[in-house]
C-alpha positions in Angstrom: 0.0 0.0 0.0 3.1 2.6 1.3 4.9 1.3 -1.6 2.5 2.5 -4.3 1.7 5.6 -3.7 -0.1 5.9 -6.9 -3.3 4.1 -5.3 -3.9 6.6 -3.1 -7.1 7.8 -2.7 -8.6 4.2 -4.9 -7.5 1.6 -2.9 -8.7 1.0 0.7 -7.8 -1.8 3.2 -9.7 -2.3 6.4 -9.1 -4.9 8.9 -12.1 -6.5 10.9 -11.6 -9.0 13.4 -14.4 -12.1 13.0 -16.1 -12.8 16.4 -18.3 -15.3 15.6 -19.3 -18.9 17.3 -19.6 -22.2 15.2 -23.1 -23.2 15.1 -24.1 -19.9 15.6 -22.5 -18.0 13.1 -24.9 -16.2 10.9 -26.2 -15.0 14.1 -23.3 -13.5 15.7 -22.0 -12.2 12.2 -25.4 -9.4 12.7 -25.0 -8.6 16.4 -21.6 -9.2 17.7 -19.5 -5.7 18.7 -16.7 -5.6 15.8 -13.4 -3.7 16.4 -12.7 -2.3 12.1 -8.9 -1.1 11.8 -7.6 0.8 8.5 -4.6 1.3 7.1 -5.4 4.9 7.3 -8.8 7.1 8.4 -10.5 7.2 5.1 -10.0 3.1 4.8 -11.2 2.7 8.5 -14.4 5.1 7.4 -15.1 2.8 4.8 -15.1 -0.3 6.3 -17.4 0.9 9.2 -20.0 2.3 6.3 -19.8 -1.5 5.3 -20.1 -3.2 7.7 -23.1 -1.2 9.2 -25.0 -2.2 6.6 -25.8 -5.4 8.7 -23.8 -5.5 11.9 -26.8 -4.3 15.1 -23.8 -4.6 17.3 -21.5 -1.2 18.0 -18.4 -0.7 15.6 -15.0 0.5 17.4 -12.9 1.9 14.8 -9.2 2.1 15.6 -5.6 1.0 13.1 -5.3 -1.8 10.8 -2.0 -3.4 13.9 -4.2 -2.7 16.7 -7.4 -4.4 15.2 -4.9 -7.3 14.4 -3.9 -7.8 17.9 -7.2 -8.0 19.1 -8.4 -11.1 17.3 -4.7 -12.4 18.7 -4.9 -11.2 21.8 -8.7 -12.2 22.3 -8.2 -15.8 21.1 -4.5 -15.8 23.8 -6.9 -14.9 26.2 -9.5 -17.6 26.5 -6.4 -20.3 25.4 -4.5 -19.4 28.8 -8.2 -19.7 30.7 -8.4 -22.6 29.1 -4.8 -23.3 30.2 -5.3 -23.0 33.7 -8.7 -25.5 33.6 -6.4 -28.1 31.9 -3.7 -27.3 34.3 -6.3 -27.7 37.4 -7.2 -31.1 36.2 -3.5 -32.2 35.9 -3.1 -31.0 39.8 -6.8 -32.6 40.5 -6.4 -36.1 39.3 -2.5 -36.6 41.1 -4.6 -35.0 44.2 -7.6 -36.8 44.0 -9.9 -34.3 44.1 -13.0 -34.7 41.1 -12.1 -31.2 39.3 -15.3 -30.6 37.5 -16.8 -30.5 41.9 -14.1 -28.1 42.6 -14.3 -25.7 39.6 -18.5 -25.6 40.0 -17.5 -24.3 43.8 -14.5 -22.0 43.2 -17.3 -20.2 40.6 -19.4 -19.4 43.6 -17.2 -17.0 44.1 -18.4 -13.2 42.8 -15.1 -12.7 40.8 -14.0 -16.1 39.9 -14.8 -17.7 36.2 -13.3 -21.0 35.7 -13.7 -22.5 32.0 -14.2 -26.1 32.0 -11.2 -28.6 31.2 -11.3 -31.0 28.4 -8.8 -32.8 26.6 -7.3 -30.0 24.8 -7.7 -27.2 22.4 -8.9 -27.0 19.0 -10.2 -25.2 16.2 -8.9 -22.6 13.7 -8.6 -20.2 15.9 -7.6 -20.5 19.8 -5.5 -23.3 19.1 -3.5 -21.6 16.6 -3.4 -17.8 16.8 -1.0 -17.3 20.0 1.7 -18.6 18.3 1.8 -15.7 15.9 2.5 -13.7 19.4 4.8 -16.2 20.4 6.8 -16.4 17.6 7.0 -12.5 16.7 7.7 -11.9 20.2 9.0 -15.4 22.3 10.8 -13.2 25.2 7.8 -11.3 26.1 5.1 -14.1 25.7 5.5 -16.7 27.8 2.5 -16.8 29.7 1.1 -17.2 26.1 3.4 -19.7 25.4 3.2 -21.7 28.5 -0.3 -21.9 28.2 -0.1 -23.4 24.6 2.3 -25.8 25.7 -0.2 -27.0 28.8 -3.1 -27.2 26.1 -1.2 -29.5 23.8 0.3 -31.7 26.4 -3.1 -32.3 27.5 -4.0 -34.4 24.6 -0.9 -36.3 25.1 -2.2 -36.9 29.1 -5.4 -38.4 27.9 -3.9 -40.8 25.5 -1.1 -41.9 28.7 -4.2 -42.4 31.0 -6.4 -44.4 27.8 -3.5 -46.6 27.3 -3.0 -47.4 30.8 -6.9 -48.0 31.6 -6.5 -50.7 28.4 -3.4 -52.6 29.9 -5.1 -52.8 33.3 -7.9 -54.4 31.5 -5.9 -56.4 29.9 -3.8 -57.9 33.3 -6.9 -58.5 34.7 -9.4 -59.8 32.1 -6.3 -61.5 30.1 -7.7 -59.9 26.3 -7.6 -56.8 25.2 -10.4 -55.0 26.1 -12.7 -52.8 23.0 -12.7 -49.0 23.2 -15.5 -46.5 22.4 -14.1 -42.7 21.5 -17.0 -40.2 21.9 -16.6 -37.8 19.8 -14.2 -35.8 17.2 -14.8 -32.3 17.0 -13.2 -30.0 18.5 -15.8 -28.5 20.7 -19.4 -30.1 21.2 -22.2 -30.0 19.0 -20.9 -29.0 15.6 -19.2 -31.3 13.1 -15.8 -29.3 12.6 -12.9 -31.7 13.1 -9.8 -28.6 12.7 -7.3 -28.5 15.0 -9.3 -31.0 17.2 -7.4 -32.8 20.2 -10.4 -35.3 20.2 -9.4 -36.1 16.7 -5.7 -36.0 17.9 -6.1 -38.6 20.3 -7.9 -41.0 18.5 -5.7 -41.2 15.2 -2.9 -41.8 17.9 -4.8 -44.5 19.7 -6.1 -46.3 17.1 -3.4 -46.2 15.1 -1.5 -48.2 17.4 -3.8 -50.6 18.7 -3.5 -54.1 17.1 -6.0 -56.3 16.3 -8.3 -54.4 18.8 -12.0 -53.1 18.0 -12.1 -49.7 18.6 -15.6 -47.6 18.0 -16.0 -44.6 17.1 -18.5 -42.4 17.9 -19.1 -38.6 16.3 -23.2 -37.8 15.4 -22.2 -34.7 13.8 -20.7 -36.0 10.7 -22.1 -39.1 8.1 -18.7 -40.1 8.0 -14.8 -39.6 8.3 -11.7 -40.7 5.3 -9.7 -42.6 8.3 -12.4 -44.6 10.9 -15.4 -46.4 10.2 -18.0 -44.3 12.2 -20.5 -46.1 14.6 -23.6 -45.3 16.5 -23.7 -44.5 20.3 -26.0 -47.8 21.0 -23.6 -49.9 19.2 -20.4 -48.5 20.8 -22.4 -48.3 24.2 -23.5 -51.9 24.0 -20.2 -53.7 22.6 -17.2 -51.9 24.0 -15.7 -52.1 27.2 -13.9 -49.1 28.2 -16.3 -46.0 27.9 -14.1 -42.5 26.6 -16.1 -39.4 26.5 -13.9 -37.2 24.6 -16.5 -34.3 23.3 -19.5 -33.1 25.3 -22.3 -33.4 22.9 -25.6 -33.6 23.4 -26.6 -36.9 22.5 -24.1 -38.4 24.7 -26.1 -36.8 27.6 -29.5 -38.9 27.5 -28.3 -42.5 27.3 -28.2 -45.3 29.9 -24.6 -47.0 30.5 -24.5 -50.4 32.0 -22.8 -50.5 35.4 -20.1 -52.7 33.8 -18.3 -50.5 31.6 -15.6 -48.8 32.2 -16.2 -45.0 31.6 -13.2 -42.5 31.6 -14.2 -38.9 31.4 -12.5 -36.1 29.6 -15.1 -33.7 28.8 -17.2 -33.4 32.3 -20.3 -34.7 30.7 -23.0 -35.5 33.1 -23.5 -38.6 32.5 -27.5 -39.6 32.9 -29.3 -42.9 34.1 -25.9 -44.7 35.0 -27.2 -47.7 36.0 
């Protein structure tokens, strides 16, 4: 744009942060509050005339660097809260303690917010934008970078205690015992698989396992290039070791028989155990 000073006055770049939630997109693309930065007043100007044309939320206008931090610094944010869950249910399970109990009571407090932990972060966005912080600026970042660190290891941590559950069922039932994986996304009820720790873990585990059924459980998607998808009945009724990896929805209503071994990643409330 500097370099071509020729275009001045015809060509106008804006930058607009998007702020919007899968599943719920075309909602939150109307009425979400965006932050437009320009390259310069008259590009900033522009963009806001744009984007008023169906945004209801309020328009902050500011410069094209500081609108491009935002969506950096806004995605950094929620992956160290995120962080600190995952971190919590490290420091829980060693201490015994069920962490999805203690998080619901710290929360009591007035000025306390604890996300929820899973088994690790995903998507296009959280689990991918600090590390254009980090890298640009590794000295200064390293909350930012610890926290990405802690939310990859975590994926690694569920597959440690998975393969551990299976050998223990193994020494005692002398066979290899069948797996259910509960979902692939990369957060609960929508079917996109980027960046998704849920995904992660059940390439690694599968791909290792020999001559072991494994089922694999993901309702929102028809089907997947690398597993051989199965219903939740099915996977409930034949596998022995239970994994609930994403929190959806369906995986809330069923019955699980008292004999199955259920290992919880996601904090799903598990209904009618009986």
């Amino acid at each position: 744009y500097y370099q071509r000073p020729d275009l001045k006055d015809q060509l106008y770049i804006a930058y607009c942060p998007e702020r919007v939630l899968p599943g719920n997109i075309m909602f939150e693309l109307i009425n979400n509050d965006r932050v437009i930065g320009g390259v310069d007043i008259a590009s900033t100007e522009k963009a806001i005339n744009f984007y008023k044309k169906y945004v209801k939320g309020s328009l902050y206008p500011t410069d094209a660097r500081t609108a491009e931090m935002c969506k950096l610094v806004e995605n950094s944010s929620r992956d160290v809260q995120i962080a600190f869950a995952n971190e919590l249910s490290l420091i829980c399970d060693k201490a015994g303690v069920n962490v999805w109990e203690l998080i619901g009571l710290a929360n009591k407090h007035p000025r306390v917010n604890i996300l929820q932990p899973g088994c690790g972060v995903g998507g296009h966005c959280i689990a991918v934008d600090p590390y254009f912080i980090t890298s640009h600026f590794p000295l200064e970042s390293k909350i930012i970078g610890t926290a990405r660190n802690i939310n990859n290891y975590k994926a690694f941590w569920c597959i440690e205690k998975i393969q551990n559950l299976k050998l223990d069922f193994e020494i005692k039932n002398g066979r290899k015992p069948s797996v259910a994986f509960m979902g692939l996304s990369f957060k609960p009820n929508i079917d996109d698989l980027r960046e998704s720790p849920a995904l992660f873990i059940v390439k690694n585990l599968t791909k290792s396992s020999k001559n072991e059924k494994n089922y694999i459980v993901e309702p929102n998607i028809k089907s997947h290039s690398d597993f051989s998808l199965s219903s939740y009945n099915d996977a409930i009724g034949k596998a022995d070791i239970l994994v609930f990896l994403v929190a959806h929805d369906e995986f809330k209503i069923k019955k699980i028989p008292s004999e199955k071994i259920v290992i919880n990643f996601c904090g799903i409330k598990l209904k009618n155990i009986k």
